[in-house]
C-alpha atoms as an extended CHARMM CRD file, in Angstrom:
* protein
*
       118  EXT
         1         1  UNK       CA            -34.6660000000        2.1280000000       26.0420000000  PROA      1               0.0000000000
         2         2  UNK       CA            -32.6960000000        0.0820000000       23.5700000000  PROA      2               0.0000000000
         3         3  UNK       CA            -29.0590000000       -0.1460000000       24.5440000000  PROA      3               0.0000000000
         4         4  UNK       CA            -27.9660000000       -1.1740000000       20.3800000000  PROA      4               0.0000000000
         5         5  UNK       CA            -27.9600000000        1.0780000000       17.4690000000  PROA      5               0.0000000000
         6         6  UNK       CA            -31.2120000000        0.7790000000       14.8770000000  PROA      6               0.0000000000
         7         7  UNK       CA            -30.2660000000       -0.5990000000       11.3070000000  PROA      7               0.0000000000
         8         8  UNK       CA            -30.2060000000        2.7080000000        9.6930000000  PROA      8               0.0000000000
         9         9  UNK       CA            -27.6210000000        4.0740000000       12.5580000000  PROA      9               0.0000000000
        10        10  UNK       CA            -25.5750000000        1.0590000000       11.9890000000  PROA      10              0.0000000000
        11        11  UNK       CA            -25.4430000000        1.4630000000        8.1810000000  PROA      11              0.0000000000
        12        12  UNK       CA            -24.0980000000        4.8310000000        8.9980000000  PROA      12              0.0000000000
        13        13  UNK       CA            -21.5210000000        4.2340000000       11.2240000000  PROA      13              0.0000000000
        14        14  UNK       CA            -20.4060000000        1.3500000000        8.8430000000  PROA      14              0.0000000000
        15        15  UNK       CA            -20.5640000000        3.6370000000        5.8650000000  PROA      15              0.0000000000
        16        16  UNK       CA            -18.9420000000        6.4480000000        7.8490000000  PROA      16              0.0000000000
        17        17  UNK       CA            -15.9250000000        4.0140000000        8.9760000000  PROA      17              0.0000000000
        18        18  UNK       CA            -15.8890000000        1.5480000000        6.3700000000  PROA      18              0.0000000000
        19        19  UNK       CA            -12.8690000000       -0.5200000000        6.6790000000  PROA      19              0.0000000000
        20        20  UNK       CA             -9.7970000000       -0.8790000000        4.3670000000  PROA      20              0.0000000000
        21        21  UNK       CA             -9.0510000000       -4.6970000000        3.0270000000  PROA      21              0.0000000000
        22        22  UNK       CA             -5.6860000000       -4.9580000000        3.8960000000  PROA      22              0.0000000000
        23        23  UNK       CA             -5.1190000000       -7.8080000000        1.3620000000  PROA      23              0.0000000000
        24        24  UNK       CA             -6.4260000000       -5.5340000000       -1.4240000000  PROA      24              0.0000000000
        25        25  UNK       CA             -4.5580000000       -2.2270000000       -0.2970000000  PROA      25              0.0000000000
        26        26  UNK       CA             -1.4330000000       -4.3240000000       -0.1400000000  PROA      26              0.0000000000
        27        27  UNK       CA             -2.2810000000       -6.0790000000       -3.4070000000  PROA      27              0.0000000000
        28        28  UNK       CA             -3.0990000000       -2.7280000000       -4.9220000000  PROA      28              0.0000000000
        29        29  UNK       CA              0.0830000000       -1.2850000000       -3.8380000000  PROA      29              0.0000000000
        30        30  UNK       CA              2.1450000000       -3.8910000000       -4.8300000000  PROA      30              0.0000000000
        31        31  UNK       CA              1.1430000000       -3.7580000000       -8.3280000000  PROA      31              0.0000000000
        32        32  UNK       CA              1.7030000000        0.0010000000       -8.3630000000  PROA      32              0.0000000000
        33        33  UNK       CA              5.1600000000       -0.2920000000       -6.5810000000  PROA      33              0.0000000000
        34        34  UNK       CA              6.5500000000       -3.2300000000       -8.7900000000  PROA      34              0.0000000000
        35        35  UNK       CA              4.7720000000       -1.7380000000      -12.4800000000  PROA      35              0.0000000000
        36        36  UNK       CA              6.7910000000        2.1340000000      -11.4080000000  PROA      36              0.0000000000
        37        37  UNK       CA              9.9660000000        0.3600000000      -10.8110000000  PROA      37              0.0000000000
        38        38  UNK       CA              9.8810000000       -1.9990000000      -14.4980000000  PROA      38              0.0000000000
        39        39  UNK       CA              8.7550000000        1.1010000000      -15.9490000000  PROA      39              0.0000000000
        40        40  UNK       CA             11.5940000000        3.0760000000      -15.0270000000  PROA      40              0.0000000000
        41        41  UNK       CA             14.0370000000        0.2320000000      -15.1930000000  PROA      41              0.0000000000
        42        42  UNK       CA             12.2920000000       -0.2990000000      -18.7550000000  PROA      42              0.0000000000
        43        43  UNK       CA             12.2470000000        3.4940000000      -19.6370000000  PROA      43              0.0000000000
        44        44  UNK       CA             15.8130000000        3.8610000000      -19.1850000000  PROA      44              0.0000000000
        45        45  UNK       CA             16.9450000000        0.5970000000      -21.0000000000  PROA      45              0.0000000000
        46        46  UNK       CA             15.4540000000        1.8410000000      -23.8760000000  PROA      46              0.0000000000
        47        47  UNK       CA             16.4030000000        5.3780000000      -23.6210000000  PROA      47              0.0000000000
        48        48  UNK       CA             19.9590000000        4.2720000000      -23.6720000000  PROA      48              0.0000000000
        49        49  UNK       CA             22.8270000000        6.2840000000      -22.4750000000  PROA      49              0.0000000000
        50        50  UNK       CA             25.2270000000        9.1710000000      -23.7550000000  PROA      50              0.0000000000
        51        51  UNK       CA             28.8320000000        6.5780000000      -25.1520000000  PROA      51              0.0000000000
        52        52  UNK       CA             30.8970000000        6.2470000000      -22.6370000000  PROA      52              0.0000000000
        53        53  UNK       CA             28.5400000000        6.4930000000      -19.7460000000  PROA      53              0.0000000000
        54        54  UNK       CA             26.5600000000        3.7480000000      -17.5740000000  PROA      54              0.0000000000
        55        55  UNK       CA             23.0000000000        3.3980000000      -17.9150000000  PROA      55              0.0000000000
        56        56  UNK       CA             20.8320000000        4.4700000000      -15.1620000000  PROA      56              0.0000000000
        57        57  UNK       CA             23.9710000000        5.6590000000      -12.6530000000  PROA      57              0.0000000000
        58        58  UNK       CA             21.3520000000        7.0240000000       -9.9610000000  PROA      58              0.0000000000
        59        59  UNK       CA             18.4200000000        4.2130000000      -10.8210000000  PROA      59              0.0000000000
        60        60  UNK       CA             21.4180000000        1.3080000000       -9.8150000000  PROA      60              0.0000000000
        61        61  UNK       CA             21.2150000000        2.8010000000       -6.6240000000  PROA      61              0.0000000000
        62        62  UNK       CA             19.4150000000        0.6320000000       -5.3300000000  PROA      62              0.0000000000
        63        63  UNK       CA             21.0420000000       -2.6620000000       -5.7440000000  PROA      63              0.0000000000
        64        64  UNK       CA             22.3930000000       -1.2290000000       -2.3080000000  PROA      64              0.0000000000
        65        65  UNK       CA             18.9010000000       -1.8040000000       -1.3240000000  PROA      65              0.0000000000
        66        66  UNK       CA             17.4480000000       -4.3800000000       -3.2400000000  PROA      66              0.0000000000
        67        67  UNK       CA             19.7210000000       -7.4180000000       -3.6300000000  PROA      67              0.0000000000
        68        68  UNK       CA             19.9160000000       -8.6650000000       -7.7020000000  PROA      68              0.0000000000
        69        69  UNK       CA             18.8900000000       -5.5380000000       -8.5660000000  PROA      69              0.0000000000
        70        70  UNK       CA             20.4570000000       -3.3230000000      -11.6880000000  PROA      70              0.0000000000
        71        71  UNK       CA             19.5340000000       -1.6220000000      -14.2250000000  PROA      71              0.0000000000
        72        72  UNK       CA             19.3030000000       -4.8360000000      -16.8440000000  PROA      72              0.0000000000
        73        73  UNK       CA             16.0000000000       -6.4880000000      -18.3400000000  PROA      73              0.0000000000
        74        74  UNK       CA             16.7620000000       -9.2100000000      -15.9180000000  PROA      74              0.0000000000
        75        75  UNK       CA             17.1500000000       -6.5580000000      -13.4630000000  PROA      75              0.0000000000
        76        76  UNK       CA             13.9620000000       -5.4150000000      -14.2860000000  PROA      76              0.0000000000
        77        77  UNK       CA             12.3010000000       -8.4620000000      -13.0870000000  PROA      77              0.0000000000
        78        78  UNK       CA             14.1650000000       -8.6320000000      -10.3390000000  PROA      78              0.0000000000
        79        79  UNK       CA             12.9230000000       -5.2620000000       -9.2440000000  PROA      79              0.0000000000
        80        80  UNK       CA              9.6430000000       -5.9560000000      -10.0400000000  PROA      80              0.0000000000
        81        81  UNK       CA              9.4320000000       -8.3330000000       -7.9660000000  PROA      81              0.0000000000
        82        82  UNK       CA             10.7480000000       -6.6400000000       -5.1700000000  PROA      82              0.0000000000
        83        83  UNK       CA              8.4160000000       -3.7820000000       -5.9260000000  PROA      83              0.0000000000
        84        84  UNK       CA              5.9480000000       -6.1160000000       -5.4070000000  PROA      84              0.0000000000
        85        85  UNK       CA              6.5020000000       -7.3070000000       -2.1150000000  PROA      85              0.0000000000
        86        86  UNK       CA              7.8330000000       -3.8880000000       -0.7450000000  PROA      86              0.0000000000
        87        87  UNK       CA              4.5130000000       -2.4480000000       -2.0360000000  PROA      87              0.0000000000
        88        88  UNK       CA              2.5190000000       -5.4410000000       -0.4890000000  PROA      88              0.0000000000
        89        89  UNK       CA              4.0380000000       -4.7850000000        2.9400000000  PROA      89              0.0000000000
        90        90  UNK       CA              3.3210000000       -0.8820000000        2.2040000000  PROA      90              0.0000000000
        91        91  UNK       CA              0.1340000000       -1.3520000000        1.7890000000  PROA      91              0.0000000000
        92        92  UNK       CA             -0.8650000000       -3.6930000000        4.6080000000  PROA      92              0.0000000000
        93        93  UNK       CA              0.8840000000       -1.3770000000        6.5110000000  PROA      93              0.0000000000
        94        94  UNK       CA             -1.5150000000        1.4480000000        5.5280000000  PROA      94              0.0000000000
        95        95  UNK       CA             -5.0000000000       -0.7740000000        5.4560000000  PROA      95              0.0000000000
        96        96  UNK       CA             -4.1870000000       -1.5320000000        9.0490000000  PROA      96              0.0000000000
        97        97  UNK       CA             -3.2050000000        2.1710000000       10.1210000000  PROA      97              0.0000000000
        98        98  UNK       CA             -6.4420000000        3.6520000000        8.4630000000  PROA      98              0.0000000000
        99        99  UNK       CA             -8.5140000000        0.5800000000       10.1040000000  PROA      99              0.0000000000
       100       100  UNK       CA             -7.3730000000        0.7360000000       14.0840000000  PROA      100             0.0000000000
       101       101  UNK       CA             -8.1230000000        4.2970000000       15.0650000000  PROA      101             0.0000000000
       102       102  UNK       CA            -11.4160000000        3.7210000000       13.0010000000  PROA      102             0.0000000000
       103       103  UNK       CA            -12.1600000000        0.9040000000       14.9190000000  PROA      103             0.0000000000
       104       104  UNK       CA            -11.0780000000        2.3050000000       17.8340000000  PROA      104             0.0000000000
       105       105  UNK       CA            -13.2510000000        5.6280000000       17.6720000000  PROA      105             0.0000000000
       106       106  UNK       CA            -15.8930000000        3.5440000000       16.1540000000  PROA      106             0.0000000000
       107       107  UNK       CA            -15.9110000000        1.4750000000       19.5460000000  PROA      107             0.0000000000
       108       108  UNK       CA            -16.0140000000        4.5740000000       21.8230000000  PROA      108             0.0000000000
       109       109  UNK       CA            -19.0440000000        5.5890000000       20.2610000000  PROA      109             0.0000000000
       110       110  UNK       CA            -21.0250000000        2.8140000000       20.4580000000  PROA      110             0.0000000000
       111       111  UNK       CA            -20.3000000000        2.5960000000       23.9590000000  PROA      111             0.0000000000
       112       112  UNK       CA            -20.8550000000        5.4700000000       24.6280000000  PROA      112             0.0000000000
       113       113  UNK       CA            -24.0650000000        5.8260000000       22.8200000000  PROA      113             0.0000000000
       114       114  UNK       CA            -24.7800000000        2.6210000000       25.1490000000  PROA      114             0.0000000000
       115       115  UNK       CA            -23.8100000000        4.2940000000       28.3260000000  PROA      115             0.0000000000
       116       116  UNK       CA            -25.9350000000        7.4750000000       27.5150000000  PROA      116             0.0000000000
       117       117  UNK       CA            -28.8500000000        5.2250000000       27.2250000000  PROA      117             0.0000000000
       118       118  UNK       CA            -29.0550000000        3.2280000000       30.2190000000  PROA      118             0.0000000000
């Protein structure tokens, strides 16, 4: 008896548990994170604000958060950059969540598929 998996079981498995790139998830979710928070910045810079009120009262929020931030075209920047590497970090975070148990179950199988066979 063969104590490894045949090609086709293998491309299973793979297919079954394919992995996550973390650089691309946290890439991916960067881009997302730091594009939503220009936007939004952007959105309500040109929207304006009623006379006599502040733009974006609940959106400068977070410059209790994110240092530099406000509600400003350089602010803007600022944030998107920051959405950037909070999304980044996000991400990678996620990629590696989804890829451990994965890895993990996918490692218990195999040896157990190897223990049945001896």
């Amino acid at each position: 008896m063969r104590s490894e998996l045949d090609a086709g079981d293998e491309r299973l498995l793979k297919a079954a548990f394919a992995r996550l790139d973390v650089l691309a998830m946290g890439v991916a979710l960067g881009a997302l994170f730091a594009f939503l928070l220009w936007l939004a910045t952007a959105y309500l810079l040109l929207k304006g604000a009623a006379p006599g009120q502040h733009v974006g009262v609940h959106l400068g929020l977070l410059a209790n958060y994110l240092p530099l931030y406000s509600v400003s075209w350089s602010g803007s920047v600022i944030g998107l950059l920051h959405g950037l590497w909070i999304g980044f970090v996000v991400g990678a975070f996620l990629a590696v969540a989804w890829n451990l148990p994965h890895h993990l179950w996918l490692m218990l199988m195999v040896r157990s598929q190897a223990g049945q066979q001896l």
